[in-house]
Structure formats: C-alpha cells, structure tokens
C-alpha positions in Angstrom: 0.0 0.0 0.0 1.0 3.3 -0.1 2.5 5.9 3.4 0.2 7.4 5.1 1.3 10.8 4.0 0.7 9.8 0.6 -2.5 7.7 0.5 -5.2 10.0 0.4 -3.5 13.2 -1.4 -1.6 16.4 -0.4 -3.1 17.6 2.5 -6.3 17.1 4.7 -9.0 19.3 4.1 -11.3 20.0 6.7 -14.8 21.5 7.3 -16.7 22.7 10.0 -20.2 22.4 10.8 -22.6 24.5 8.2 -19.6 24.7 5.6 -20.0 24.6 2.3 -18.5 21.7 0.7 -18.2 21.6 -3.4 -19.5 18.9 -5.7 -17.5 18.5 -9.3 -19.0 16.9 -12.6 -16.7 15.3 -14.2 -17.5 12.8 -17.3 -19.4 9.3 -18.3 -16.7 6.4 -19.1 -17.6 2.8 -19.7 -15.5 -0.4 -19.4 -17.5 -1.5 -23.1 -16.1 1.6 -24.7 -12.7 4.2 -24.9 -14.8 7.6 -25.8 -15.7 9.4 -22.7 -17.5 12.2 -22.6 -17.7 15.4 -20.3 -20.7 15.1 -18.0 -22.2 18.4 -18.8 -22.0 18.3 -22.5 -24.5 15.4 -22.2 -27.8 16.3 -24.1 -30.2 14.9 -21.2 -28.8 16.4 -18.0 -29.2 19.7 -16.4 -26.8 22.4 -17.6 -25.1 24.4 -15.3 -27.4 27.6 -13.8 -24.2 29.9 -13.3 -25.4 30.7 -9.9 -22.0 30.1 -6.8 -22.4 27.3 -4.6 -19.4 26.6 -1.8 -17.9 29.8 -3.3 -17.4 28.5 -7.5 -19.4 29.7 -10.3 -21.4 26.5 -11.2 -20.3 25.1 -15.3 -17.2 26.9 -14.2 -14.0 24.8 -15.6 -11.7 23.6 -12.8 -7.4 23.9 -13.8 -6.4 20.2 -15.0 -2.6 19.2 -15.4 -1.8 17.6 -18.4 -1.9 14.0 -16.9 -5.9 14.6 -16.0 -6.5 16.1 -19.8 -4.8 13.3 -21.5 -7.0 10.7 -19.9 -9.9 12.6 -20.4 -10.9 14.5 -17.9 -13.2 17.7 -17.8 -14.4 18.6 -14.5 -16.5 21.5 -13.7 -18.3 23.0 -10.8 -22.2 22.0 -10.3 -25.3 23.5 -9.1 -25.7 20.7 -6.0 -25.9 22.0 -2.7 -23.8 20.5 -0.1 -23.6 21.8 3.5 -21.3 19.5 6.2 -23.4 18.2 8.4 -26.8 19.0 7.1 -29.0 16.3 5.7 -31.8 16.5 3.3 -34.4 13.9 2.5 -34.9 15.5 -1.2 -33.5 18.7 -2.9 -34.9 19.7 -6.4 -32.4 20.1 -9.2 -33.6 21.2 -12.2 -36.4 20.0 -14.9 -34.9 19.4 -18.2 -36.7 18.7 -21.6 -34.9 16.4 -24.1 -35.9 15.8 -27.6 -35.7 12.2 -29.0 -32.0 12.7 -29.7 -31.1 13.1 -26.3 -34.0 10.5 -25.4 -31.6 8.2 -28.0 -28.1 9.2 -26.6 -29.1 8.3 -23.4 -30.3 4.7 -24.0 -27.3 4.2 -26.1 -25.5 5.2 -23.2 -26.6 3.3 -21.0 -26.7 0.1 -23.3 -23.0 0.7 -23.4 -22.9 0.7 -19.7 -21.1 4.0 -19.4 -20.6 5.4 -15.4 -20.9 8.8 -14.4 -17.6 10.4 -12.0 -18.6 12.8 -9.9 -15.9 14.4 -7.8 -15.7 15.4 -3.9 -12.5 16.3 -1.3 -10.9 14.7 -4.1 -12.7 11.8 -3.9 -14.9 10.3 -6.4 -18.1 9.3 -6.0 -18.4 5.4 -5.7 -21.2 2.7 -6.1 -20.9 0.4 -2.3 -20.7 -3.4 -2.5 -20.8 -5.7 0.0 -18.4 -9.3 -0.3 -20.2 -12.7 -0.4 -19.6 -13.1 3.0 -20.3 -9.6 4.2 -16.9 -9.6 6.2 -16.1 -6.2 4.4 -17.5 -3.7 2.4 -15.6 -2.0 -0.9 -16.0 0.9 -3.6 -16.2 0.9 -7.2 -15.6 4.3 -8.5 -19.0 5.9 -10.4 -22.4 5.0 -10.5 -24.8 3.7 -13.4 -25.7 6.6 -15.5 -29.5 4.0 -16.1 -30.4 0.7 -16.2 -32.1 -1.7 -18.8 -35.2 -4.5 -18.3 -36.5 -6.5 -20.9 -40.5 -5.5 -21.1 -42.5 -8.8 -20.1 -44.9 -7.4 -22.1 -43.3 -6.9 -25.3 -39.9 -8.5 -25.4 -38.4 -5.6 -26.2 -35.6 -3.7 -24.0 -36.6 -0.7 -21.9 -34.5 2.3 -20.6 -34.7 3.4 -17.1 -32.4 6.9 -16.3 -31.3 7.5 -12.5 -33.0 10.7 -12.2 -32.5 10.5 -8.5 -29.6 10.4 -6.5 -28.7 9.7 -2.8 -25.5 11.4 -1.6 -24.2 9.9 1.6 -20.7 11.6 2.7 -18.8 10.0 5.6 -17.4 12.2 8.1 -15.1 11.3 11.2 -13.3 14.1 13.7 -10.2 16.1 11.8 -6.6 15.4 13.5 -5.3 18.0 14.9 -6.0 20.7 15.9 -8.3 21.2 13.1 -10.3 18.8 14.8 -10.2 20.4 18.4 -11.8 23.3 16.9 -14.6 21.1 15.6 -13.5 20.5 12.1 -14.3 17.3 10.3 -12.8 15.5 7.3 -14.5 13.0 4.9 -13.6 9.6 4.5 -16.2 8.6 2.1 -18.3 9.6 -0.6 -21.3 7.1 -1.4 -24.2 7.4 -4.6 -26.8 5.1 -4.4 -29.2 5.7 -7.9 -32.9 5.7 -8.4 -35.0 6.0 -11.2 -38.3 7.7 -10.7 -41.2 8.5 -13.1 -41.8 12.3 -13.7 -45.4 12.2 -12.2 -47.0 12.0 -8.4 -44.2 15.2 -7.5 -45.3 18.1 -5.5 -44.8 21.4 -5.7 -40.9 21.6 -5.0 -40.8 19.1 -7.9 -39.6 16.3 -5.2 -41.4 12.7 -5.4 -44.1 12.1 -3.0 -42.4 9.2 -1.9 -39.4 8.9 -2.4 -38.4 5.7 -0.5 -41.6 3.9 -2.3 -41.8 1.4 -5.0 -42.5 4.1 -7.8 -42.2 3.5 -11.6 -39.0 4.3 -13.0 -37.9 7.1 -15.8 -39.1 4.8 -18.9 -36.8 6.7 -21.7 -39.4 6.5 -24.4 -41.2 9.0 -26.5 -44.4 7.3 -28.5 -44.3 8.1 -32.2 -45.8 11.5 -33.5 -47.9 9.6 -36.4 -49.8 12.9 -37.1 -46.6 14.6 -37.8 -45.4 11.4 -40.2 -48.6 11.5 -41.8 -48.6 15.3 -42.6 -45.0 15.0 -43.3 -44.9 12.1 -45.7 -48.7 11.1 -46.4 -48.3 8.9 -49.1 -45.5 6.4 -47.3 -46.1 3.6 -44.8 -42.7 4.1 -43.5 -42.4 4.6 -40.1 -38.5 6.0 -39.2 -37.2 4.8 -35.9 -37.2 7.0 -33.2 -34.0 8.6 -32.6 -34.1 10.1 -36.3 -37.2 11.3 -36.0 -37.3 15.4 -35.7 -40.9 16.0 -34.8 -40.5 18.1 -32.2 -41.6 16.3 -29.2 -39.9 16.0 -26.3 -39.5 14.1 -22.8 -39.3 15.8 -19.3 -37.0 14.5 -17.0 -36.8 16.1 -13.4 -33.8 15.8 -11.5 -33.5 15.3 -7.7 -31.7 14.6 -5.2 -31.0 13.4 -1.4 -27.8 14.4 1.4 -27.0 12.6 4.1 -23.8 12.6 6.7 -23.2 9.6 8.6 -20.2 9.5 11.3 -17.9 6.6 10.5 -14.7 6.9 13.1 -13.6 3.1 11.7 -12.0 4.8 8.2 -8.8 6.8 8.8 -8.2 9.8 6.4 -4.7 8.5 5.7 -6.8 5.2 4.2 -10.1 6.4 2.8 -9.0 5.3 -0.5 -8.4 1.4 0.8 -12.2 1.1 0.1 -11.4 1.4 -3.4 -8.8 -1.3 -3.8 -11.6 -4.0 -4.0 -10.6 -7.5 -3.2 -7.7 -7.0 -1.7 -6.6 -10.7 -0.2 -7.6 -12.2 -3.3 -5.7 -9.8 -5.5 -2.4 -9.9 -3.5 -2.5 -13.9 -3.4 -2.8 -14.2 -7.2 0.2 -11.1 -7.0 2.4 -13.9 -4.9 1.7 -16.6 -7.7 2.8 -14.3 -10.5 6.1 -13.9 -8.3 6.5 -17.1 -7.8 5.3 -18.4 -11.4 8.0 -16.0 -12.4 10.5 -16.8 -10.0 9.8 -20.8 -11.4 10.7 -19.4 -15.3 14.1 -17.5 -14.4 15.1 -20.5 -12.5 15.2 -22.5 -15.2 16.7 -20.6 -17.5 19.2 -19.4 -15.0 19.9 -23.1 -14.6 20.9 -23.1 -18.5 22.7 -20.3 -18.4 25.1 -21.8 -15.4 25.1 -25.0 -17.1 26.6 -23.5 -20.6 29.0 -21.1 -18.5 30.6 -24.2 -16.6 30.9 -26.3 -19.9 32.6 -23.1 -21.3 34.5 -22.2 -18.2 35.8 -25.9 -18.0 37.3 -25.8 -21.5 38.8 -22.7 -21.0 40.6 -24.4 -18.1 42.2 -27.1 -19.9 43.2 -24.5 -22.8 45.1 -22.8 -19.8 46.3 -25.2 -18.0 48.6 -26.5 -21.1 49.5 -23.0 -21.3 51.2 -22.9 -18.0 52.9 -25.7 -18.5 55.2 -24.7 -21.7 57.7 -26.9 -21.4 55.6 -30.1 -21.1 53.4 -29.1 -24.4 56.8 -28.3 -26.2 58.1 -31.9 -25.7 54.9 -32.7 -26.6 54.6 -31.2 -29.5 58.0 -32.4 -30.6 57.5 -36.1 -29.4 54.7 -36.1 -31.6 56.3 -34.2 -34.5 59.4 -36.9 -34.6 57.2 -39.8 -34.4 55.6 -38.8 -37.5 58.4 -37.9 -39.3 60.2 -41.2 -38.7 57.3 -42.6 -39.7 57.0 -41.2 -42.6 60.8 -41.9 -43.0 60.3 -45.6 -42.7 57.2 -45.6 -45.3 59.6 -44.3 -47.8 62.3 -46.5 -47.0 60.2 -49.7 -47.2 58.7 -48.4 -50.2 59.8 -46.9 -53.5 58.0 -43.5 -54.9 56.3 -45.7 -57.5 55.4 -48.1 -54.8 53.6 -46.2 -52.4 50.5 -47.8 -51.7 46.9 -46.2 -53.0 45.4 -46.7 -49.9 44.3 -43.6 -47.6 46.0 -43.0 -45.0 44.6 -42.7 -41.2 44.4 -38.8 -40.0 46.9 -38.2 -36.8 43.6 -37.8 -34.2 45.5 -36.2 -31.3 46.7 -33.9 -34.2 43.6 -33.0 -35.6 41.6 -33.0 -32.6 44.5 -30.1 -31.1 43.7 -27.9 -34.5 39.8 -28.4 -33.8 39.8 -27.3 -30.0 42.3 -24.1 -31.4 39.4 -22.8 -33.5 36.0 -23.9 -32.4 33.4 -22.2 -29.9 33.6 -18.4 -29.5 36.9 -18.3 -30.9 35.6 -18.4 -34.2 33.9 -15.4 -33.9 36.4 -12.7 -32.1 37.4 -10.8 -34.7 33.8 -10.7 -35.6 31.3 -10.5 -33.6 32.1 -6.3 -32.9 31.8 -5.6 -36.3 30.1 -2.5 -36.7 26.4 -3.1 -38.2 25.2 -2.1 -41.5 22.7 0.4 -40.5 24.2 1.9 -37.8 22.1 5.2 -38.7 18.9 3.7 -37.6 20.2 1.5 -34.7 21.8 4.4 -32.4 18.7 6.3 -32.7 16.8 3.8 -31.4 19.2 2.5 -28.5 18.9 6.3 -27.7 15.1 6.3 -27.5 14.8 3.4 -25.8 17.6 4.2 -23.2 15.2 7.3 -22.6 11.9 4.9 -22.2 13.5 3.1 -19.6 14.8 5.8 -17.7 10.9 7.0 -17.8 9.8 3.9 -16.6 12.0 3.0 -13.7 11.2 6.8 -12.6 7.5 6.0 -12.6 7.8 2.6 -10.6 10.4 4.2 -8.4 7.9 7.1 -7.3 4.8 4.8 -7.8 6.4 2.0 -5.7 7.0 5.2 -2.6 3.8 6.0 -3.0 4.6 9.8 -4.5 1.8 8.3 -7.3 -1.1 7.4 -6.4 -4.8 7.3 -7.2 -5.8 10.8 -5.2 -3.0 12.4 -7.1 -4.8 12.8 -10.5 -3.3 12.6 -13.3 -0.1 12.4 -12.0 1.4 9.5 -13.7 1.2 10.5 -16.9 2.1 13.9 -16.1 5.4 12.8 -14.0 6.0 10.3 -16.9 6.3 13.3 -19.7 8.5 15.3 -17.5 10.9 12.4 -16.7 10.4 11.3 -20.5 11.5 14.8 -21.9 14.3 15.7 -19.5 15.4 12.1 -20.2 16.5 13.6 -23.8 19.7 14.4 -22.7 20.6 10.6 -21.7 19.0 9.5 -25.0 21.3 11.8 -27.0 24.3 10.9 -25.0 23.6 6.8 -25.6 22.8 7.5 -28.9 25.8 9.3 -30.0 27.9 7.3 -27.8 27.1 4.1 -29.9 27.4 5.8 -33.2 31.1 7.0 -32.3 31.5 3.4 -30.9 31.4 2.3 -34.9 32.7 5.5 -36.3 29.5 7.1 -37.6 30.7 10.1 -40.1 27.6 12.2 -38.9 26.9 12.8 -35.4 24.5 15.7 -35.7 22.8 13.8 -38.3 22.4 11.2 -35.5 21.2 13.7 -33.2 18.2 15.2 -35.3 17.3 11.6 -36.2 17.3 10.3 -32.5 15.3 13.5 -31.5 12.5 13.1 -34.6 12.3 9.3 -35.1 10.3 7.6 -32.2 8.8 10.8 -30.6 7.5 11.6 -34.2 6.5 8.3 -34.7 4.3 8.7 -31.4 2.7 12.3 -32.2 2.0 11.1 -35.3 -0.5 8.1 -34.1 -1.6 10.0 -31.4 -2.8 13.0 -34.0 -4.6 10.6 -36.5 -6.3 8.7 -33.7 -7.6 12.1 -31.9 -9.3 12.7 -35.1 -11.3 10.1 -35.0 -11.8 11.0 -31.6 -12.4 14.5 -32.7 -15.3 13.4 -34.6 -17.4 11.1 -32.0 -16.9 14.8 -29.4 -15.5 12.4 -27.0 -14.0 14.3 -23.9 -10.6 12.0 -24.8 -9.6 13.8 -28.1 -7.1 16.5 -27.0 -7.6 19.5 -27.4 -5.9 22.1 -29.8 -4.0 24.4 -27.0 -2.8 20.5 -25.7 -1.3 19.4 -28.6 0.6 22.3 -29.4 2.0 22.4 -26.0 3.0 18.6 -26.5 4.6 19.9 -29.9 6.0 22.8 -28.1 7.5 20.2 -25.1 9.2 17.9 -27.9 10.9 20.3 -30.4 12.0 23.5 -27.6 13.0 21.3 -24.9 13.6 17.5 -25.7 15.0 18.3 -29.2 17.5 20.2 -27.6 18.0 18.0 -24.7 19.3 15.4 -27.2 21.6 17.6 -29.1 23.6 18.6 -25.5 23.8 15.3 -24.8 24.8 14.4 -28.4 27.6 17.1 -28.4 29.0 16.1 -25.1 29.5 12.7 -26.0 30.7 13.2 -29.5 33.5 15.4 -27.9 33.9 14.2 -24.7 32.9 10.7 -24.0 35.4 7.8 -25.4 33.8 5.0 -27.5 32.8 1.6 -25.7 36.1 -0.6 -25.5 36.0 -4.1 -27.3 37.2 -7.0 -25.5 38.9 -8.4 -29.0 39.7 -6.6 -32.3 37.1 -6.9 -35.1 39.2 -8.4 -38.3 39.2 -7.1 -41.9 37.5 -9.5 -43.7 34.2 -11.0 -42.8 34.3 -14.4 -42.0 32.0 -16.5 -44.1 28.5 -17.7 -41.8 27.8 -21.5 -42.2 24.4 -22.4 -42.9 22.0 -22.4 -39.8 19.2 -24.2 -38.3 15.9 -22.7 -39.0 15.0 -21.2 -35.5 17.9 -19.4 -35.6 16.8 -17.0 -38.9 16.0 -13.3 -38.1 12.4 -14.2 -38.4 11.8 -17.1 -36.3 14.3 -15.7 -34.1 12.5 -11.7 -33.4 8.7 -13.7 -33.7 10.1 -16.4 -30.7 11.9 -13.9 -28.7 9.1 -12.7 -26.6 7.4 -15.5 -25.8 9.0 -17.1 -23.3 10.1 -13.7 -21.7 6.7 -12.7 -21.8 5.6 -15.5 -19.3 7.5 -14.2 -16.7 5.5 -11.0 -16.2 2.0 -11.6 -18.1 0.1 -12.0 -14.8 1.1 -8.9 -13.4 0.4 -7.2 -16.8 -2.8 -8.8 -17.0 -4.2 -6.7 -13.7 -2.2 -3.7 -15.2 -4.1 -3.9 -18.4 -7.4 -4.7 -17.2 -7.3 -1.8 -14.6 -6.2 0.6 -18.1 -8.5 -0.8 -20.6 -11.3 -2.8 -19.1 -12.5 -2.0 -15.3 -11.8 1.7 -15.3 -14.0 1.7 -11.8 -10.7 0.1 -10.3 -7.1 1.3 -9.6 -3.7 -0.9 -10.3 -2.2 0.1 -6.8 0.4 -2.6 -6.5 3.2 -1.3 -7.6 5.9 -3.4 -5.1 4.5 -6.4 -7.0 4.6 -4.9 -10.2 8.4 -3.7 -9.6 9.5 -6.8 -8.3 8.0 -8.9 -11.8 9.9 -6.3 -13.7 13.2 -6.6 -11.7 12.8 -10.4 -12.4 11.9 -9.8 -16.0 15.7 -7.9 -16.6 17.4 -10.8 -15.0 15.3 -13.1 -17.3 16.1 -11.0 -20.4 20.0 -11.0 -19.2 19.8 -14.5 -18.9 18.0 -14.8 -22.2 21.0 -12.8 -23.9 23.2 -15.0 -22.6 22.3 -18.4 -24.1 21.4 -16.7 -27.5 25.0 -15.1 -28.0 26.0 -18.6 -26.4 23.7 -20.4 -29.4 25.7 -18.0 -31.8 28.9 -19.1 -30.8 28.2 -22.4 -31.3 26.9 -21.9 -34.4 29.4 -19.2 -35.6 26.9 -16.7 -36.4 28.2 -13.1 -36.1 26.2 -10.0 -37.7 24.1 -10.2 -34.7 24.4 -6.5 -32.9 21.1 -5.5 -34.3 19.8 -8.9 -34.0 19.9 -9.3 -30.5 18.8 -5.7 -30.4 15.7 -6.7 -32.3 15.3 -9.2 -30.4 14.9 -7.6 -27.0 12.9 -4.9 -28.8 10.3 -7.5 -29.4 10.1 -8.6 -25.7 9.6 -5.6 -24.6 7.1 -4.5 -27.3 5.5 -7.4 -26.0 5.5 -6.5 -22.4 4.0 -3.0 -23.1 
C-alpha cells in the first residue's frame, strides 16, 4: 500500500459544521467503450445555472494538469448544494426537456454501460458493494448513469435513467487541531441511484415518496404519427425513433437526497483502501505471479550456469597447457618426430612408385588439437564487434529506448514510494512526460555514444534523427487517432491548445536536450572498448538451423520472456483498458515482476550469443537488439 502521508492526497481538508462543501461533474466512461465524454455536454442532464455554490461559479471549468486532460478529464463545478453536516431527504435540481435525440443518446449510453464520476474532497463518487460473506465492504468508483429491463410485455428492451440520487458523505473528527476546533474530514463519498417517473411530485418538484416502490424514468417518447402522416402522407414508413425530428420531447426532473453519517472506523490516511476492492484475493494471485515468475528465471538461469561451466571448463584445460610450456613443447616435438620417422620408414620400405593407393589414417591427437584451437567463440572474435550495416537507424533507437526506460523505472520508483497514487490525478502521466522529456539528454548521449563506438561520419545527423524518429512516430499516431476521436466529441480527443503544448514540449526542450547530450558525447565521451579486435575480412557464416533465422528468431523472442511477467500485466491492463471503476495500486509487485523480467532477459541474452557461438553466427548487434525490442514490445 502506499505511506500514510501519501494515500489520500496532499493535505487534509477540513470543514466545519454548516460549511459549504463543493460537488464537481466530471464525465461518463464505460468499461465496453474508450470515448468518454464530459458530463455536462450530455444532451439529457441539467446544464449548469451559473449561480455560486461553496464559493465557485457552477459550469465553471476547474485547472487540470496535463496527466488529467490526456485521460480525459473535464471537471466542472455544479449547481448541488452540499452543507457539512446538514441532511436532506430531497433537494430539487432542475427540470430538463430532451428531444428524442437526447432521449436516444441516453439509452445508447446506457446500453454501453457507461458510469458517471462525480468528484468530492478529491474523492470520487463510488457505487458500495458488499463481499459474499459480508466480512467487508468496498467501492467501485462511479455509478450507473440508467439501467435496462426487458419488457414482459413486449420483449423488447426498456431504458430506465437514474433521475434521482442519494448522496451519503462519511465524516469522522479532523486530526489535529483542526479537529479540536470542531473541524471534520471526509472519508467517504457514497451514490446510491434511483429512477423515478416524472409524475405523483409536488410542488418543489420532489417525489411524493421517495423511498416507495415508484415507476421508474421509462426513456421512451411514442411516435408522433400525425406529424409522419402530414410530413410524408403517401409512405407507410415509419423511421425509428431517434431520427425522428418531430418536435416532441421528454421531461426529466432531476432530484436529489444528502445525508452525513459519522464513520470513526475509516482513517483519512486510508479512505482510498475502500477502493482497492478485493484485496486478499488480489495480493494472493500477486504472490503466484512472483512465484510463477520466480519458477521461469530459475530454469533458465539453470541453463545459463550449465553452458558457462561447460565453457569455463574448456577454458581451463586451454590454460592449463598453457602454464605448462615446457611439457606441451616436448609434446609437441615427441609427436612431430614420431611422425616424421614414420614417414621416413614408409619411404624406406617403399619406393615413390610403390607407395601404396590406400588412404592413410588422419593423426587424431593432431587433428583433434587444430579443432579445440578454432571452435566455440573463438571463431567469432574478430567478428562479432563488427560495426552493423545500419548503424544510422540503430543508435537512434538505442537512444530512444535508453530514454523509455529511464521513464519507466522513474515512474515505478515514485509509484512504488507511494509519490503516485490514485488521489493524485493525473499524475502519472504527467510525472511520466517530465521524466520522459528531461530524459532527452541521456537519450542523445547513448545514442551518439554508440554511433562514435562504430565510427558514424555524422553525429548531428544522428542527433536530429534520435530526437525526430520515435517521438515523431508517437505524435503522429496520437494525431490521426484524436481525429477520429475529434469526430465522436468524446471528452478523450485533446484539445488544440494540448497538442501544441505537447509539440512545443518535444521540439524547444527535448529536441534540444538530445543535441547537449549528443555534443558532449561526441566530444567528450570515449567509444565503448571491445574485449577483442574486429578483423578485416568478414568471415564466411555457415548455414544455420531454421530457428535461428532473423524471423523465427524476433517472432520467438518474446514469448517465453513474456511468461514471466504476463500476470502482473494482466491486472495492469485490465485496470487501463477494461474495469476503469478500479485502480492498479500494487506497484511493489509490479516492480518486483519487472526486476525479475531484466534478470530473465540477461539470462536470455546469454544463451542466445551462447547459441551463436556455437553456431558461428556473427552479424548479430542489431539482432539481439531486435530481439529484445520484441520482448519488450511485448510487455508493453
């Protein structure tokens, strides 16, 4: 979990009895769908009055970093009254008149499932479940914008909207002496949704009964006929509803109940524990992943020891002749008299025309000395640093990605201290573009460092490249997808203003960032140092085994690799793309799968430049780089 400090946000805000408290709108998401869209730009709610409540101009737009606009946000002060302390059994709203395409964005809406976030103290109003076997209860973050039934009647679906909401804020005594002075903090916002039918209200607009078993908000408006008649009298088409422009329209009234309940069993410092549903199950299934990938770098491990001591234990017999001269010389020359008196007493015995046809049996301690001279990695020495053909695109991209992972060990570094968290919105991605951009000046320095390393001829040309190629890449993608964004008026397209401060980010200060970095180590820094000296002439590669091809070899890399951290990803993805009412919050589990993931891929590099040795397979720089690209383009 996360310190104390850190759980629940910056500071603790405290109110007093009476004290206004505001209520923020911020926008309908849905775990069926990636379009959100801002609450109040919803064609079937109550636009904002403009009147102040707790102080703010209600439809009054609230400052967002640019971590809270890239995922969507757009939060806004609202007309809702909110005193601490002071309940309210029902509070009228506002009585809004949709026409039948509002009537049909809502049931699409809510057919999509989508979940309205409402904001309070910074924390978001949440939907209360109880466990199976009610030993605790937990949040899931919105509530249900409607509902759907299938009509007994008919068969057909029916829409229901939640036109009336319960508001229950829990309150406990503020530390301090904030709290000597009577102040209180809240430690949880609840919504609990009701749909009721526009009828039976009296004069404040409130239902008459409001805890009864009324009819809910049916989303229907019955065909004009009359209209389609006058409007096309000669057809016996009738066009669905929700293209229909006949002028009719449905009145929804909007209420609305308050309630404060004292709850001294949450601490501030852990409101947001509520939220992390599930939490013994979740950390249990954590410890498998561990182990699961504890199980996989074993094994390989294993290999990689196994290979090293069949390697090592050559080298020591190559060494030990070597210390002992004297004993391989007499060796050697036993071995070189024996076969020229041999060869002397074949000639003597035998005339030059008598010499017989037959082949002659190889010297075996001869040839097998010649063989353990050249095989193994001793084949490939003066070949295996030789500088790779496109040496242009491959520093560029060592560059980029030495800047990706600086980015993200900064993010699991801060996330795993608990300087990230949920109440800090928006933070990640806003701490991941700073440390992304000001990571520009090690991705120019790796970059240009490699391309001195095989004597590129045009470092600046390396630095524009490593500055343009991935990032452009990325703002390219991220342009054409906002445009289809663009056109649905999904809160998630960026806006103009953000995308030219994203361009403005990348080509003042992370272009330049690259370039310093660049310069310094094209002038300053010496090139890596290579074990062994890279030979003039290529040697000739053997033919190899299929698996060991470029393509089977990029296409297999990631698999196994993978294996070792797809549990962990699997909560991370499903908390991104698929229960959005959620948070990832376990970050120690997710560093520790990644920590075992690098010694995995360091094993993994080991037994593949291991397999080329064997093999004598050399132009494998970009290879191997290729390689580990693919893992981790898997992994992400």
């Amino acid at each position: 979990m996360y310190p104390d400090s850190l759980a629940s946000g910056w500071s603790i805000k405290s109110y007093v009895e009476n004290e206004a408290i505001p209520l923020h709108v911020n926008k309908v998401y849905s775990d069926n769908s990636q379009l959100q869209y801002a609450y109040y730009e919803l064609p079937f709610v109550c636009p904002p009055s403009g009147k102040t409540h707790a102080g703010f101009e209600s439809g009054k737009r609230v400052s967002l970093n640019l971590g809270e606009v890239l995922r969507g946000d757009r939060i806004m002060t609202s007309d809702y009254d909110i005193a601490m302390g002071q309940d309210s059994e029902c509070r009228y709203l506002c009585n809004h008149k949709t026409d039948r395409h509002g009537v049909g964005r809502a049931r699409k809406l809510i057919d999509d499932g989508y979940v309205v976030e409402w904001i309070v103290d910074n924390l978001p109003g949440a939907t209360s479940f109880v466990t199976v076997d009610k030993s605790h209860k937990y949040y899931a973050a919105g509530f249900k914008l409607g509902y759907k039934e299938i009509s007994p009647a008919t068969g057909e679906p029916r829409y229901f909207l939640h036109n009336h909401l319960i508001l229950v804020f829990r309150w406990r005594k503020a530390p301090g002496k904030a709290g000597d002075k009577g102040g209180r903090v809240i430690v949880g916002f609840e919504v609990f949704t009701r749909s009721i039918e526009a009828a039976h209200r009296d004069r404040d607009g409130c239902p008459q009964d409001i805890h009864g078993d009324e009819n809910g908000l049916d989303l229907y408006l019955a065909p004009n006929h009359t209209s389609t008649a006058e409007d096309q009298p000669l057809s016996s088409y009738s066009p669905p509803q929700e293209i229909l422009d006949d002028g009719m329209t449905l009145n929804i009234p909007y209420t609305y109940s308050v309630y404060f309940r004292e709850d001294n069993r949450v601490e501030w410092s852990r409101r947001w524990d509520l939220y992390f549903n599930n939490q013994d199950e979740g950390n249990s299934i954590h410890w498998l992943a561990i182990l699961n990938s504890l199980v996989i770098s074993s094994l390989l491990t294993a290999v990689v020891v196994m290979i090293f001591s069949r390697t090592f234990a050559g080298e020591g017999r190559a060494r030990s002749r070597d210390d002992y001269p004297e004993a391989g010389s007499l060796n050697s020359k036993a071995k070189k008299s024996a076969r020229i008196s041999k060869y002397s007493r074949e000639n003597l015995t035998t005339g030059l025309l008598d010499q017989s046809t037959e082949p002659k049996k190889d010297d075996s301690s001869s040839d097998d000395e010649l063989v353990e001279d050249v095989t193994g990695w001793k084949l490939l020495h003066g070949d295996v640093f030789r500088a790779p053909r496109a040496i242009g695109f491959l520093a560029p991209v060592i560059g980029s990605g030495t800047q990706l992972v600086f980015m993200a060990f900064g993010l699991l570094t801060l996330s795993t201290f608990g300087v990230l968290n949920p109440s800090f919105r928006g933070g990640f991605v806003s701490f991941g573009m700073g440390l992304y951009i000001s990571a520009g000046l090690l991705s120019g320095y790796s970059s240009a460092r490699m391309y001195k390393t095989f004597n590129g001829p045009d470092w600046q040309r390396n630095a524009l490249v490593t500055a343009l190629l991935f990032p452009g890449a990325l703002f390219t993608s991220i342009f054409v997808l906002n445009l289809f964004v663009w056109a649905q008026s999904s809160s998630t397209a960026l806006p103009l203003g953000t995308l030219v401060g994203i361009v403005a980010l990348w080509l003042l200060i992370q272009s330049p960032l690259v370039y310093i970095g660049s310069w310094y180590a094209s002038h300053y820094s010496t090139p890596y140092d290579h074990p062994t000296k890279t030979s003039n002439v290529p040697r000739q590669i053997p033919s190899q085994p299929w698996y060991t091809t470029p393509t089977y070899s990029i296409l297999l890399a990631g698999l196994v690799p993978f294996a070792v951290i797809f549990i962990e990803l699997l909560f991370v993805f499903r908390s991104i793309w698929q229960d959005k009412s959620g948070y990832y919050y376990v970050f120690g589990f997710l560093c520790k799968s990644w920590q075992l993931s690098a010694c995995f891929m360091r094993c993994y590099l080991n037994v593949t430049k291991c397999l080329s040795s064997i093999l004598a397979a050399h132009p494998l720089p970009s290879l191997k780089f290729l390689d580990v690209a693919t893992k981790l383009i898997d992994e992400y």
